[in-house]
DRENVEX-642392 format. One record per residue: residue in one letter; x, y, z of N, C-alpha, C in turn. Coordinates in steps of 0.05 Angstrom, whole numbers, plus 5000, padded with zeros to 4 digits. Layout:
N
<atom><resn>A</resn><n_px>X</n_px><n_py>Y</n_py><n_pz>Z</n_pz><ca_px>X</ca_px><ca_py>Y</ca_py><ca_pz>Z</ca_pz><c_px>X</c_px><c_py>Y</c_py><c_pz>Z</c_pz></atom>
...
END
This chain:
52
<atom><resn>X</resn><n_px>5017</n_px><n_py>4976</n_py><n_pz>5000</n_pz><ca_px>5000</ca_px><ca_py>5000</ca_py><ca_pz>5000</ca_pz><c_px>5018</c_px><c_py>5025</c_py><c_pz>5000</c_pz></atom>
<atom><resn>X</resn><n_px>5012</n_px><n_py>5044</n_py><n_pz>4982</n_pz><ca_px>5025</ca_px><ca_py>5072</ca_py><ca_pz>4983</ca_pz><c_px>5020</c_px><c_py>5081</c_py><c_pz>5006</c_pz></atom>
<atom><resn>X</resn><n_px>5046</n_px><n_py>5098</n_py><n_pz>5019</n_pz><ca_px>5043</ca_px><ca_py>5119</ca_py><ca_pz>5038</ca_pz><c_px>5054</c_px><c_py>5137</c_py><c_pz>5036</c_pz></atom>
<atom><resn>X</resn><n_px>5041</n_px><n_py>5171</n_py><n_pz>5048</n_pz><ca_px>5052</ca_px><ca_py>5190</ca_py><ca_pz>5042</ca_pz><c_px>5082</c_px><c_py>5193</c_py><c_pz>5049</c_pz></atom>
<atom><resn>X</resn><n_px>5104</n_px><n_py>5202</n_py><n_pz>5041</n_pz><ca_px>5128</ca_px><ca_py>5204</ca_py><ca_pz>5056</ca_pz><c_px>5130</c_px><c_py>5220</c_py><c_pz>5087</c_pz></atom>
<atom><resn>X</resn><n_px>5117</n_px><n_py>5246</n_py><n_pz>5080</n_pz><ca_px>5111</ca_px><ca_py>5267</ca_py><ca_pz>5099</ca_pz><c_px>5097</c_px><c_py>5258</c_py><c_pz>5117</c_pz></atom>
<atom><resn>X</resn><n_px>5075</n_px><n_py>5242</n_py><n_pz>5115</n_pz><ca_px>5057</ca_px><ca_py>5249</ca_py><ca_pz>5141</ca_pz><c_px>5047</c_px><c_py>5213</c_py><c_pz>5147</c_pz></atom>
<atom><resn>X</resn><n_px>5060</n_px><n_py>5200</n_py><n_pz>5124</n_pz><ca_px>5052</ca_px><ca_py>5169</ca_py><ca_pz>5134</ca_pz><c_px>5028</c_px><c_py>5157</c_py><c_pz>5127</c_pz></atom>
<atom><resn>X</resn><n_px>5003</n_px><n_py>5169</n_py><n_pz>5120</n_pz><ca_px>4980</ca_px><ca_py>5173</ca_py><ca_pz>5111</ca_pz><c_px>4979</c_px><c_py>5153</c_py><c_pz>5089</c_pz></atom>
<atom><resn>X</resn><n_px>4950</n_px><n_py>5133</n_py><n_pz>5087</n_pz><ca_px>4951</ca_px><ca_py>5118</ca_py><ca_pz>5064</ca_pz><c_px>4942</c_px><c_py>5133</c_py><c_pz>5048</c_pz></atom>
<atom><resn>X</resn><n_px>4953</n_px><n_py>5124</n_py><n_pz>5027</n_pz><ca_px>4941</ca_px><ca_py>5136</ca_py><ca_pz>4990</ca_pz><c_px>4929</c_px><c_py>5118</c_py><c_pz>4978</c_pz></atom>
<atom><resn>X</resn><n_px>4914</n_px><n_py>5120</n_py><n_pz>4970</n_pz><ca_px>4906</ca_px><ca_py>5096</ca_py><ca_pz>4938</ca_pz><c_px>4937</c_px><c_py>5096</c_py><c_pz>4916</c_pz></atom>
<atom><resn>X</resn><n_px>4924</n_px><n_py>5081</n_py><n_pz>4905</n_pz><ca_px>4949</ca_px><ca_py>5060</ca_py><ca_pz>4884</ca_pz><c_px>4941</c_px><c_py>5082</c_py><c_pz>4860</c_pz></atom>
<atom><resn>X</resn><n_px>4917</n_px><n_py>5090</n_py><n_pz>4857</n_pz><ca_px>4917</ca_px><ca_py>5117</ca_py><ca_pz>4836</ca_pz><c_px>4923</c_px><c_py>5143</c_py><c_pz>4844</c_pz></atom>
<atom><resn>X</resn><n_px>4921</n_px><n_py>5153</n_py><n_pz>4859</n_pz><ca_px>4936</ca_px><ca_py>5179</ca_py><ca_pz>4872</ca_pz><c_px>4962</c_px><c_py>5176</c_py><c_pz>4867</c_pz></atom>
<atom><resn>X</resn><n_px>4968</n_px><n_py>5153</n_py><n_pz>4877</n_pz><ca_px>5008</ca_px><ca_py>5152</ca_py><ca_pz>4875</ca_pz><c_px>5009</c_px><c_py>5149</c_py><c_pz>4848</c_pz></atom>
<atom><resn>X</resn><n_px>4994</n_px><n_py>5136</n_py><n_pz>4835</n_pz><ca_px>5002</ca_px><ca_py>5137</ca_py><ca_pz>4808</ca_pz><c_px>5002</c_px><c_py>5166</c_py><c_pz>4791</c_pz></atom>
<atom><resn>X</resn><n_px>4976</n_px><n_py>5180</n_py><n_pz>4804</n_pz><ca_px>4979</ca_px><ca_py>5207</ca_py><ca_pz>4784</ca_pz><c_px>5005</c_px><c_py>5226</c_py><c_pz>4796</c_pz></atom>
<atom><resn>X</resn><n_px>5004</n_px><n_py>5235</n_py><n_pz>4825</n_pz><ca_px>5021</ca_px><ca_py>5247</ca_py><ca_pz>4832</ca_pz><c_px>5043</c_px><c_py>5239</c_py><c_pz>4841</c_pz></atom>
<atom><resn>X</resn><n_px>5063</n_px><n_py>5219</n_py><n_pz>4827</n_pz><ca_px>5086</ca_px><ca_py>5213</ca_py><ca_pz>4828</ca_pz><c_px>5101</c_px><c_py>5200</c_py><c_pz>4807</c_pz></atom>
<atom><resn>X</resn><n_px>5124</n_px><n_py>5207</n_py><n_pz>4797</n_pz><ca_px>5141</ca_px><ca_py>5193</ca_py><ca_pz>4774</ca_pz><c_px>5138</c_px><c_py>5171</c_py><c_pz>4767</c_pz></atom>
<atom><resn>X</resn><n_px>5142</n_px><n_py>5150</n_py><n_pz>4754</n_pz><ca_px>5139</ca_px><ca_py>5123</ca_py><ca_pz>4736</ca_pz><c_px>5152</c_px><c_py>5111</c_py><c_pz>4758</c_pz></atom>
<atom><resn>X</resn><n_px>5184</n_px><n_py>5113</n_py><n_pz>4770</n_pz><ca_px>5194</ca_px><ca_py>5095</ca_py><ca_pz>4783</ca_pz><c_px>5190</c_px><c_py>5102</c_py><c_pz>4820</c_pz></atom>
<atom><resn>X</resn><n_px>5173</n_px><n_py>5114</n_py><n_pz>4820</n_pz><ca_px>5167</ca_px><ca_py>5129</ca_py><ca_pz>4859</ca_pz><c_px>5148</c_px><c_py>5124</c_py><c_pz>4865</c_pz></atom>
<atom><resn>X</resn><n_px>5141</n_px><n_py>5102</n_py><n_pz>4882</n_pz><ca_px>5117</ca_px><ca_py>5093</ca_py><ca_pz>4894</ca_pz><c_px>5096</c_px><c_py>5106</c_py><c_pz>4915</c_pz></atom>
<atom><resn>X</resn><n_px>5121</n_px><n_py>5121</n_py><n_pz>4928</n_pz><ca_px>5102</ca_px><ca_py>5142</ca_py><ca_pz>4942</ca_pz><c_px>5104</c_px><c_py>5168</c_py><c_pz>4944</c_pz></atom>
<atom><resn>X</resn><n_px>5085</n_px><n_py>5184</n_py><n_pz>4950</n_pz><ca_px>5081</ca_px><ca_py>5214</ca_py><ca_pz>4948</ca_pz><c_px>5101</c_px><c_py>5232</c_py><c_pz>4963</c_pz></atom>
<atom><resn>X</resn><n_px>5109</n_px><n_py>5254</n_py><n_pz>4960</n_pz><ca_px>5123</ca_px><ca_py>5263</ca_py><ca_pz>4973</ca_pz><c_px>5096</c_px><c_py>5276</c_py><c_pz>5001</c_pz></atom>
<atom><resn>X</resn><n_px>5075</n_px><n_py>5293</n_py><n_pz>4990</n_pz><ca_px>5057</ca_px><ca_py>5303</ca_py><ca_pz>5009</ca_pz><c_px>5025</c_px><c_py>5289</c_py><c_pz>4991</c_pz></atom>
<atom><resn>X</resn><n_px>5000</n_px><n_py>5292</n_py><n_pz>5009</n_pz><ca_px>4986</ca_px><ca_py>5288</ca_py><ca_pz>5004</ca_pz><c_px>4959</c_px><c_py>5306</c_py><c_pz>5013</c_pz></atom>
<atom><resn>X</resn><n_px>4938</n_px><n_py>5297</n_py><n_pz>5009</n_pz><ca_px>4918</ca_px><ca_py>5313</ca_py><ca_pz>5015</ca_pz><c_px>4915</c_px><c_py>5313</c_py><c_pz>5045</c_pz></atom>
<atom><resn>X</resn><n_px>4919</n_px><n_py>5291</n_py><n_pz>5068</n_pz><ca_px>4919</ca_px><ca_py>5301</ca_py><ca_pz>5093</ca_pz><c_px>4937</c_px><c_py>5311</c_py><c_pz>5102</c_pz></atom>
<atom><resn>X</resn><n_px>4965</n_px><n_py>5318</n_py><n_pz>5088</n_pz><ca_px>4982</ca_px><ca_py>5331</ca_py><ca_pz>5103</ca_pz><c_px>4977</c_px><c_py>5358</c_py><c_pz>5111</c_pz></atom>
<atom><resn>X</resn><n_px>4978</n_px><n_py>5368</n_py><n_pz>5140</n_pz><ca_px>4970</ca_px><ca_py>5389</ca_py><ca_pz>5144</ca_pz><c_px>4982</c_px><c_py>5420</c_py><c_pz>5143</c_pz></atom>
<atom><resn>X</resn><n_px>5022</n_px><n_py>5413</n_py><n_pz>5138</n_pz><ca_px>5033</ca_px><ca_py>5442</ca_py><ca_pz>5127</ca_pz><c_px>5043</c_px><c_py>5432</c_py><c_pz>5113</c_pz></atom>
<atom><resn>X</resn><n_px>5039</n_px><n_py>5424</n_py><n_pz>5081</n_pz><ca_px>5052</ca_px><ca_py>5421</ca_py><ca_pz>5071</ca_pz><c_px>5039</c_px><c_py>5417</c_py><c_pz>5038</c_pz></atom>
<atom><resn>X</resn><n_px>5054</n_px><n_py>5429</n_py><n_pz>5018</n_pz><ca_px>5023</ca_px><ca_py>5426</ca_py><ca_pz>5000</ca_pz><c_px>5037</c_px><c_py>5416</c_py><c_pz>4973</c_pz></atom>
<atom><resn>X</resn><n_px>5036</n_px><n_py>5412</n_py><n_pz>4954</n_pz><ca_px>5047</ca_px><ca_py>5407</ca_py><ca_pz>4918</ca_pz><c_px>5037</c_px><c_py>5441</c_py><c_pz>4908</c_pz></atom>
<atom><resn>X</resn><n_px>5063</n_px><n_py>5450</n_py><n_pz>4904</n_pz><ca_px>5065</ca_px><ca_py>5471</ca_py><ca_pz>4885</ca_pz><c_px>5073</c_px><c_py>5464</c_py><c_pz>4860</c_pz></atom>
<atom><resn>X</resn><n_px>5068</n_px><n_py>5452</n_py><n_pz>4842</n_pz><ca_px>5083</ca_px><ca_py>5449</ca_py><ca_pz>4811</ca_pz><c_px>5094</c_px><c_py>5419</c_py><c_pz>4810</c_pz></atom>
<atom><resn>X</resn><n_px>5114</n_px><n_py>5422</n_py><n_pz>4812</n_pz><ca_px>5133</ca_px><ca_py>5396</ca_py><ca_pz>4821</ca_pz><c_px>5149</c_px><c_py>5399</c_py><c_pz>4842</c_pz></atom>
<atom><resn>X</resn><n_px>5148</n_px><n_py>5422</n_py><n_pz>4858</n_pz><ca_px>5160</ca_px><ca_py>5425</ca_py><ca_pz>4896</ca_pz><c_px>5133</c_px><c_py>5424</c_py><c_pz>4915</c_pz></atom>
<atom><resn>X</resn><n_px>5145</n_px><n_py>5416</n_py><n_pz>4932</n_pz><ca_px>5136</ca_px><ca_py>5418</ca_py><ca_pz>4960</ca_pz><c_px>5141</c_px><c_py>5441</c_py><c_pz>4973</c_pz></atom>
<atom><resn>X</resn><n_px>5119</n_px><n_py>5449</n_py><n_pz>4985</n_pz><ca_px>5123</ca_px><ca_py>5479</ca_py><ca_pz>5001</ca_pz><c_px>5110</c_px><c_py>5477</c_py><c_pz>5018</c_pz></atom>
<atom><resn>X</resn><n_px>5113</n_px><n_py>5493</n_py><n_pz>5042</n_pz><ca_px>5096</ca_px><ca_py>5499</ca_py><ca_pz>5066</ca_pz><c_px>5070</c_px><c_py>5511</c_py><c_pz>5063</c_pz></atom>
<atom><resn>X</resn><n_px>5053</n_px><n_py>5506</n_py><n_pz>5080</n_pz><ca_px>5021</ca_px><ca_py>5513</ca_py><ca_pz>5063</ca_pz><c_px>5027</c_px><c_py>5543</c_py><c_pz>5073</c_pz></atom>
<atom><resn>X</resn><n_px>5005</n_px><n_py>5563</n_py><n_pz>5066</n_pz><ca_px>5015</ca_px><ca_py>5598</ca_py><ca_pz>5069</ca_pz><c_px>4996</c_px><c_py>5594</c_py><c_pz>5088</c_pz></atom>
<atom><resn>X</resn><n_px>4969</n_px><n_py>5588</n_py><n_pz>5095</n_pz><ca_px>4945</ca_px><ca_py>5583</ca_py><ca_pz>5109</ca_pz><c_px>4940</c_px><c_py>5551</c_py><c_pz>5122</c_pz></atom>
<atom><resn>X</resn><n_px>4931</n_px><n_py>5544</n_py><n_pz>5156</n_pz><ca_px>4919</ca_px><ca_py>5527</ca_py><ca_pz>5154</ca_pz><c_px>4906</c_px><c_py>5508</c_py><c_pz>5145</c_pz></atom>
<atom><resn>X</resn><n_px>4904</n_px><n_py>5487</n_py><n_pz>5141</n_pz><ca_px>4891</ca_px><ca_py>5468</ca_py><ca_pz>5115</ca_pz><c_px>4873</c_px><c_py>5455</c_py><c_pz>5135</c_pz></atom>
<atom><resn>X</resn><n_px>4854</n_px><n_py>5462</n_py><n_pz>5146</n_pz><ca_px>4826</ca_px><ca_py>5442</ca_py><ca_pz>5168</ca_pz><c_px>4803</c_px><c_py>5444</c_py><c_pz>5153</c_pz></atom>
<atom><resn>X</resn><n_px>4802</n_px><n_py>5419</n_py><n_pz>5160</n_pz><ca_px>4776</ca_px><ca_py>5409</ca_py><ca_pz>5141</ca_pz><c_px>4750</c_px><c_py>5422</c_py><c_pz>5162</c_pz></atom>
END
């Protein structure tokens, strides 16, 4: 099972697939990570809170 790098969090096997390279199984951040977000192709600190 994929897990986020950052926050440990399971992913689906299609998330990892869209948001990560051919040979990288898992994400660098994901949707529950809470400072940390996908800008482009970097990782950045979120500018705002992220609570659901």
């Amino acid at each position: 099972m994929p897990k986020c790098k950052h926050c440990g969090s399971f992913v689906t096997t299609a998330y990892a697939r869209v948001f990560t390279p051919n040979d990288v199984d898992q994400p660098r951040v994901c949707p529950n990570c809470p400072d940390r977000i996908r800008d482009g192709a970097e990782v950045r600190e979120a500018r705002s809170s992220r609570t659901r």
